[in-house]
N, C-alpha and C positions, 0 to 999 in steps of 0.2 A: 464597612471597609469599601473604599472606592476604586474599580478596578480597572484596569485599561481596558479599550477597547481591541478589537482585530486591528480595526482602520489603523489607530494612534499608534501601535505597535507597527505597523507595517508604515507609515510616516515616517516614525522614530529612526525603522532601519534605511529608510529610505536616505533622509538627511543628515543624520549621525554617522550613519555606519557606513554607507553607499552599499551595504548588503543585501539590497533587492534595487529594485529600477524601479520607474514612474509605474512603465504600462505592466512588470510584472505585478507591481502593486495592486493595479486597477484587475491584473487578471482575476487573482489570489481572492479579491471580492468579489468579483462577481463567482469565481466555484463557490465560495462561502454563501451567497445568496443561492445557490441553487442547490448545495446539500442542506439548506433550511426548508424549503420544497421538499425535498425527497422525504426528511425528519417527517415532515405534516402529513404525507402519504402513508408512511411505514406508519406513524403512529395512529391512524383509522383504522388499518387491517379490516378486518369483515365490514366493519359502515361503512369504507370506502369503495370496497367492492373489490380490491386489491388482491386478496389473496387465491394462491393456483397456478396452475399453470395453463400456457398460450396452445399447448401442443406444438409448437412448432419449437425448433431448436438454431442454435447461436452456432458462430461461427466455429465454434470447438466441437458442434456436435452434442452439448448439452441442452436438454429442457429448458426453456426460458420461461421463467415468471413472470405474471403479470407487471409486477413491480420491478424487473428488470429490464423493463422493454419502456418503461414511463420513467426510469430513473435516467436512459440512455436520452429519450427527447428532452427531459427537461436538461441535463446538462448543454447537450446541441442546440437548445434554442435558447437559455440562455447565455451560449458565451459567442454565437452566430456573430451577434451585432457588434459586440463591444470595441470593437478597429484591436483588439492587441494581440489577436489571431493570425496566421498563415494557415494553420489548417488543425484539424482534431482527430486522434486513433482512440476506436473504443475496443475494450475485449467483445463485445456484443455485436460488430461488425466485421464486415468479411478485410477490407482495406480503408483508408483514411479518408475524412469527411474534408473538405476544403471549403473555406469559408466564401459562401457566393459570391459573386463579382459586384453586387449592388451595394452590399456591404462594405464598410473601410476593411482593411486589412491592416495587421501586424507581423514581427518579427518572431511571435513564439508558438510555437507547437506544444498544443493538450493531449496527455494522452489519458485514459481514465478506466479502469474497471467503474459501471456504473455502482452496483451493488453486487460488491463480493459477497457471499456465507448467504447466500438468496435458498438454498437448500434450508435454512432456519427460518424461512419467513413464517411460515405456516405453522411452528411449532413455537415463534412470540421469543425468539433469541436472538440478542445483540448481531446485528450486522454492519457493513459499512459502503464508503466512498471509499475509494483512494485515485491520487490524482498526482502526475508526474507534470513539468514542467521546462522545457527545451527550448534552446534557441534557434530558429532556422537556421542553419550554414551559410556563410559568405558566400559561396559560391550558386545560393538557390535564390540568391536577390535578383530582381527584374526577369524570371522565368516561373512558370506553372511548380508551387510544392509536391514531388515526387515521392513517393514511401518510403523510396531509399535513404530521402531526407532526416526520417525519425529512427534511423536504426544507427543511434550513437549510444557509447557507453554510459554506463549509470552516473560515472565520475564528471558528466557534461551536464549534471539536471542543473537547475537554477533554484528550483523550491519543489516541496515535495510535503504530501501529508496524507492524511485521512479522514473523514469524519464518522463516530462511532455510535449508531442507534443502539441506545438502552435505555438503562435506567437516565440516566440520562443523556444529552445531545452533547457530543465533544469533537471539535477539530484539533486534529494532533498536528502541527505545520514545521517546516524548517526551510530557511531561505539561509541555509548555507553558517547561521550563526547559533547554532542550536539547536532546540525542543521544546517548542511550546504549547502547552494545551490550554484551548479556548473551551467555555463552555458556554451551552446556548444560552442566555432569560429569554425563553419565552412570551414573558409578558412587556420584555421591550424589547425584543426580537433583534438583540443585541448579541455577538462574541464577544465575552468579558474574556481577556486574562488570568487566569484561575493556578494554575501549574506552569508555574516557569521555570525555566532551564533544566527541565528533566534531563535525569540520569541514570544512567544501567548503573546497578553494581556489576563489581566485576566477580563478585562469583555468588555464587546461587545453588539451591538445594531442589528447584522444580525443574522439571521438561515440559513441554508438550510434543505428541506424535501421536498418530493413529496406528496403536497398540497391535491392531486385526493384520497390520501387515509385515506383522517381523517376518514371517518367513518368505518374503520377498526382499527382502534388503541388505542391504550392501556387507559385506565381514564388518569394518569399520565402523557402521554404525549400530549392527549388533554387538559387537566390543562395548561398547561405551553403552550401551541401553544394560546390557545384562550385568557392566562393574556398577553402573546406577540403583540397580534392583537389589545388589549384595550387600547394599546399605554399609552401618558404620564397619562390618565386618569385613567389608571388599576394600578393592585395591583404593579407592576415593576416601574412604573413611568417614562418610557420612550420610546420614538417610535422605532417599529424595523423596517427592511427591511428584506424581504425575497430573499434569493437567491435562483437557484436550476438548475445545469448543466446536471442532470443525468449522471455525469461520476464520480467517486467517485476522481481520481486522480487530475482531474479539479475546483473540490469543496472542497477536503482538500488543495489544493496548495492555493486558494483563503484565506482559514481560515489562515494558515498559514501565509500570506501572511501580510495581515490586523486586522486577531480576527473573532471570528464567532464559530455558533455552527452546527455541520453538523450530522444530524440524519438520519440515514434508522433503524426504531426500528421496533423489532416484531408488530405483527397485527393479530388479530381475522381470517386471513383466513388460510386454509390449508397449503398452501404454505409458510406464514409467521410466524406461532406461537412457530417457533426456531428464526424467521430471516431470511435475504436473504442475506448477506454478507457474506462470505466466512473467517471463523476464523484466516486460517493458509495461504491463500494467500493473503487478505486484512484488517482484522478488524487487526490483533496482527500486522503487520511490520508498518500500520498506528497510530495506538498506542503508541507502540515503537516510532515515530516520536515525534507525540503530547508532549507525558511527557517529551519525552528530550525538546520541546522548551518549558516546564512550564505550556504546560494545563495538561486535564484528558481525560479518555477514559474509558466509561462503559458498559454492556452491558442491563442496568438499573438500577438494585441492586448493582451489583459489578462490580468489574474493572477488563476490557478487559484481561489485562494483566497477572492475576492469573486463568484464567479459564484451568482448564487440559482436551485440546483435547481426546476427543472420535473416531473421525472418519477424514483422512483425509479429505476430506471436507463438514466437521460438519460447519453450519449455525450459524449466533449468531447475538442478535441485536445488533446496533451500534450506538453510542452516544457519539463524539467528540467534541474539542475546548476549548474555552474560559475554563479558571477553576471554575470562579464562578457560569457558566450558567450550567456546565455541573453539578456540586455540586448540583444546583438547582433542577435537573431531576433529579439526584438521589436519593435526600432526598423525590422527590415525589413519588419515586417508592416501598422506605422503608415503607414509609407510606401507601401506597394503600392496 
């Protein structure tokens, strides 16, 4: 079988569709060149020397790994040059990188968790990229890009995706027309189109959540976790399965994959009663994913997608998948 490439596919949209532009086109590859880098890193682990941590921590106050602090330069140097920059936010950063003056510049703004689910590196489990995509604002032409510049709703990305270390290398990508998954060859160090036009069913029999923390969590979403657990006998009338990777890339690629509903939602503790999920490098570009394959994305009450960022990385709960389960927790939230 002869499969399209990334490029051909992002030409096609390009000229067919007008559903990407030239230089987000050129962007979209060069991230696709530089999570084939990070692929080649993860996949050495101990002969590359990779694995562990830095002792020093990231802008959240988390450990950084080795491989999280080498996935953040290679995305920064390689998308520095390519003129289709205005500037770049990483979760691994205190504030936004701007593309030097030597350099051409462009009209769109990167933003990027380098390697999310990095807590698995060490233990040889599926982790990821993920990578949002923005237009400078009209109003930030012919002046220095300001932070303020990237803190637009999820509803303004332009493409948006992931790429998924495992068993094997996959970019999940959406320029606004869908869900597509690319998978790496290796051996011609090519994105083949492999899975096209993914889609969520709309209802599903699996979760994921981190189970350890029901007793910090919302009425609402212990309502619906405990009618899940009552199986065919409860109010749903049929049995679920829980899943739960802790890598958020590893656990939407699953949902994605087969149907599911994938929750990290706020919680009673300090730490949690915005959320733990990062709006503008994880909750909006997975979002952005979700609805183009047909589910939902909330972040209880309302959906992901219209919330207007406050703070580069401002926290928010997260409530994906299926469309009917995800409806389901929402309407429990309306009502609480």
């Amino acid at each position: 079988m002869k499969y399209k490439t990334l490029t051909q596919y992002l030409v096609e949209q390009q000229r067919e569709h007008k559903a990407v532009s030239a230089d987000v086109r050129l962007l979209i590859e060069t991230v696709s060149r530089a999570c084939k880098a990070i692929s080649h890193a993860v996949s050495k682990g101990a002969l590359g020397g990779v694995l562990g941590s830095l002792g020093t921590e990231n802008v959240q106050g988390e450990v950084q790994k080795k491989l999280d602090v080498l996935s953040n330069e290679i995305l920064l140097e390689a998308n520095e040059w390519g003129g289709n920059l205005a500037a770049m936010a990483s979760e691994e950063m205190q504030t936004i990188h701007r593309i030097p003056n030597h350099y051409p510049k462009g009209q769109n703004l990167l933003l990027f968790d380098p390697l999310d689910g990095s807590s698995n590196i060490d233990v040889n489990v599926s982790i990821g990229t993920i990578f949002s995509v923005l237009q400078a604002p009209a109003e930030a032409a012919g002046r220095e890009i300001a932070e303020a510049d990237f803190l637009q709703p999820g509803t303004r990305q332009v493409a948006a995706g992931y790429a998924v270390y495992g068993p094997q290398t996959m970019l999940v990508l959406t320029v606004g027309a869908g869900v597509m998954g690319f998978t790496l060859d290796r051996e011609m160090g090519s994105w083949l189109l492999t899975h096209e036009n993914i889609r969520l069913p709309e209802q599903t029999a699996e979760f994921a959540i981190n189970m350890s923390n029901m007793r910090h969590w919302e009425a609402p979403v212990r309502r619906y976790i405990d009618e899940c657990l009552q199986g065919e006998t409860g109010p749903l009338g049929k049995n679920y399965n829980m899943r739960w990777i802790a890598s958020m890339v590893a656990d939407v690629h699953r949902i994605l994959t087969r149907g599911g509903v994938f929750m990290y939602p706020r919680d009673a503790r300090a730490s949690g009663r915005k959320g733990k999920l990062r709006l503008m490098y994880e909750a909006n570009p997975m979002s952005f994913l979700v609805e183009q394959a047909g589910g939902r994305a909330v972040d209880g009450a309302g959906r992901i997608l219209d919330i207007q960022p406050e703070a580069l990385h401002q926290r928010v709960g997260v409530i994906l998948g299926s469309r009917e389960e995800v409806e389901r927790l929402q309407r429990y939230h309306q009502e609480a």
